[in-house]
Each structure stands twice: as C-alpha cells, then as structure tokens.
C-alpha positions in Angstrom: 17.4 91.0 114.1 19.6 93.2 115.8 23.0 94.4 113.6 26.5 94.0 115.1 26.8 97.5 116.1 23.8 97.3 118.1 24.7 94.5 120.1 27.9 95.9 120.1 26.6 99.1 121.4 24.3 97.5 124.0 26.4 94.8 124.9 30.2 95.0 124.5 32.2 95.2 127.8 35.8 95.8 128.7 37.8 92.6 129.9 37.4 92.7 134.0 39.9 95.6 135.9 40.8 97.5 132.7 37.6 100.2 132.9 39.4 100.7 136.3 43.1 100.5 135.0 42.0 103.4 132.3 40.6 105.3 134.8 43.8 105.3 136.9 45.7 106.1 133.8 43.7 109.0 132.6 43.9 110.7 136.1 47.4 110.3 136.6 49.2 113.5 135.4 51.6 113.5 132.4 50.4 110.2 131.0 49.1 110.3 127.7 46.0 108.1 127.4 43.6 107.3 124.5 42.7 104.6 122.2 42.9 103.5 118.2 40.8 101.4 117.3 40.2 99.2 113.9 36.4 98.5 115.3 34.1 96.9 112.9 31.2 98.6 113.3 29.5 101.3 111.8 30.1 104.7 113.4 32.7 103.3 115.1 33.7 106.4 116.8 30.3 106.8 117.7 30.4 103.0 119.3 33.6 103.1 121.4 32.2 106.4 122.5 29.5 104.8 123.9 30.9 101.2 125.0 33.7 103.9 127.1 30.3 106.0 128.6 28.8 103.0 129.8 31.9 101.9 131.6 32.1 105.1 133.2 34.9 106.7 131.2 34.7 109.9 130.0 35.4 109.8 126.2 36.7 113.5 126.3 39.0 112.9 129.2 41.4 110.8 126.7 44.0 112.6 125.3 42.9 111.2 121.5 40.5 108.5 119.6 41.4 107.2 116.6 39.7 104.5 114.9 41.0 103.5 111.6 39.6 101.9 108.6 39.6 98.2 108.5 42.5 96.7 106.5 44.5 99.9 107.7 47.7 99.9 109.6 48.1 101.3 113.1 51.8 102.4 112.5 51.1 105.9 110.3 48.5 106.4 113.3 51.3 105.7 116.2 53.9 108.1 114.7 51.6 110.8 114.1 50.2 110.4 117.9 53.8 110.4 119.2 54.8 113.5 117.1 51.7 115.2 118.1 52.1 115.0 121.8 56.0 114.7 121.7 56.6 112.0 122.9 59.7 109.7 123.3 59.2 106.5 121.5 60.7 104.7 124.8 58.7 106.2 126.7 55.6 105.0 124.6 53.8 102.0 124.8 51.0 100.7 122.5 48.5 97.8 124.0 46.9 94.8 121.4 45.4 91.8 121.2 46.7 90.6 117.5 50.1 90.0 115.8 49.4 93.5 113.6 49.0 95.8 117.1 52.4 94.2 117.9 53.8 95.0 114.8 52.5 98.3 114.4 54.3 99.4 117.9 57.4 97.8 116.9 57.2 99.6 113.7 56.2 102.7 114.8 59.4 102.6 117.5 57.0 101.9 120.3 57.0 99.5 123.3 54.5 96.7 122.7 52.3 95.1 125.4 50.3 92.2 124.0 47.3 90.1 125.4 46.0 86.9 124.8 42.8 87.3 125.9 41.1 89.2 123.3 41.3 88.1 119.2 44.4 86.0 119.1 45.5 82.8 122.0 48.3 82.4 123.4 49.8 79.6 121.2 49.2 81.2 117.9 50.6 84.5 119.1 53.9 82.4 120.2 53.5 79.8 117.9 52.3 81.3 115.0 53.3 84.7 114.9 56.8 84.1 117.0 56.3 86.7 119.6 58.1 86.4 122.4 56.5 84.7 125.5 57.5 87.0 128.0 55.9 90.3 126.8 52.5 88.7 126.4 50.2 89.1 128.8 47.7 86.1 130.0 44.9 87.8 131.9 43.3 91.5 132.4 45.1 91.4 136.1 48.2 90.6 134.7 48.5 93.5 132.4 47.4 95.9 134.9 50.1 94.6 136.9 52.5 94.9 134.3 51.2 98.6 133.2 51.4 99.5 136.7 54.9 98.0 137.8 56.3 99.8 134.2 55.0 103.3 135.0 55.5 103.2 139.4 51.4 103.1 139.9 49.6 101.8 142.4 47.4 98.8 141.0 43.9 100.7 140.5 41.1 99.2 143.0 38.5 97.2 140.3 
C-alpha cells in the first residue's frame, strides 16, 4: 500500500500546456513567478519540489515556494509575497482552482484568475460560490491564453 504522498510523488502531473506556460513565465524577465501551495501531503515542500523536477522546472528558478498548513489562509501569504518583492497589487495576479484561492487574491488586493478544472466545477464555482463567469477559466489552453493576452506573451509552444 502506497501512501498519498507517494503516489503523489510518483504520479501527480500538471494539467496539459501549464509545465510549458511556467516555463515561459519563469524566463520572461521582470515577472515574478512561484507557487503556494496548501498540498496535503507530507513534506510538501519536498513533494511540489519533486512533482516541478519531473516536469522539467527548476524549483530554484522560481522566485518563491510557499506551502501553507492546511486549514490556513493564502491571504497573510499573498501580502507578505507582494511586499517582499514590491509589487503593485494591480499588477499581481494569483491563479486557483477553489472559491478560498479566489478569495484570498481578492483579499489580499490581487487580480484573481480561477479554473475549473482542478478541485472545484464550473457550476459550483458560479453557482455556489457566486463567482463571476467571465474570470473563470474552462481549460489549461484557455488560461494560458488568458495569462498570455494579460501580460503581451507569446502563447508558449506545449
């Protein structure tokens, strides 16, 4: 019986175009790119180190990695990010895939950009949680295309 880190660790995969969309990000000059995570695992630093290795991203090539404790807020963690790197709350924009990533950049004066294609659908993030339609994201391409258009990139190649 293998645990959840270990499958996690072995198996987890980014959602199709978005190893190559962090890429683009992280070599594009004066964009600050990194990732904070609520993961569930143990070590979890440890395990989005390794999920990002094996997608061919170069953990120390983000600017940070922050993975919270579970049943703690992003928003303390968005300020202090922005503050550390000085940088404008509209120019900053924080990615999720539940209602409390949403909230969190909202709170924390941020731009959100939700998906639902990862822990919460479509209809319960519209429906249930009363986010508006047209800052949702449906699919992997159309986030990168939305990343992309709000920052003047060209779409990475996947």
């Amino acid at each position: 019986m293998h645990t959840l880190t270990e499958t996690y660790r072995r198996e987890a995969n980014f959602f199709p175009g978005m190893a190559s969309l962090l890429q683009a990000l992280i070599r594009t000059p004066d964009i600050r790119v990194g990732l904070v995570s609520r993961n569930v695992t143990i070590e979890p630093d440890e395990t989005v180190r390794l999920v990002l290795k094996r997608h061919n991203i170069d953990p120390s090539q983000l600017d940070f990695l922050q993975c919270i404790p579970l049943g703690e807020e992003k928003t303390p963690t968005f300020r202090a990010l922005r503050s550390e790197f000085s940088i404008n709350p509209s120019r900053s924009f924080a990615c999720g895939d539940e209602y409390r990533d949403y909230a969190a950049a909202i709170e924390a004066g941020m731009n959100p950009l939700v998906v639902a294609f990862g822990f919460e659908d479509l209809e319960r993030l519209v429906d249930g949680f009363h986010i508006p339609d047209d800052v949702i994201s449906r699919t992997p391409g159309e986030l990168s295309e939305r990343i992309c258009h709000t920052l003047d990139l060209a779409a990475p190649s996947p």
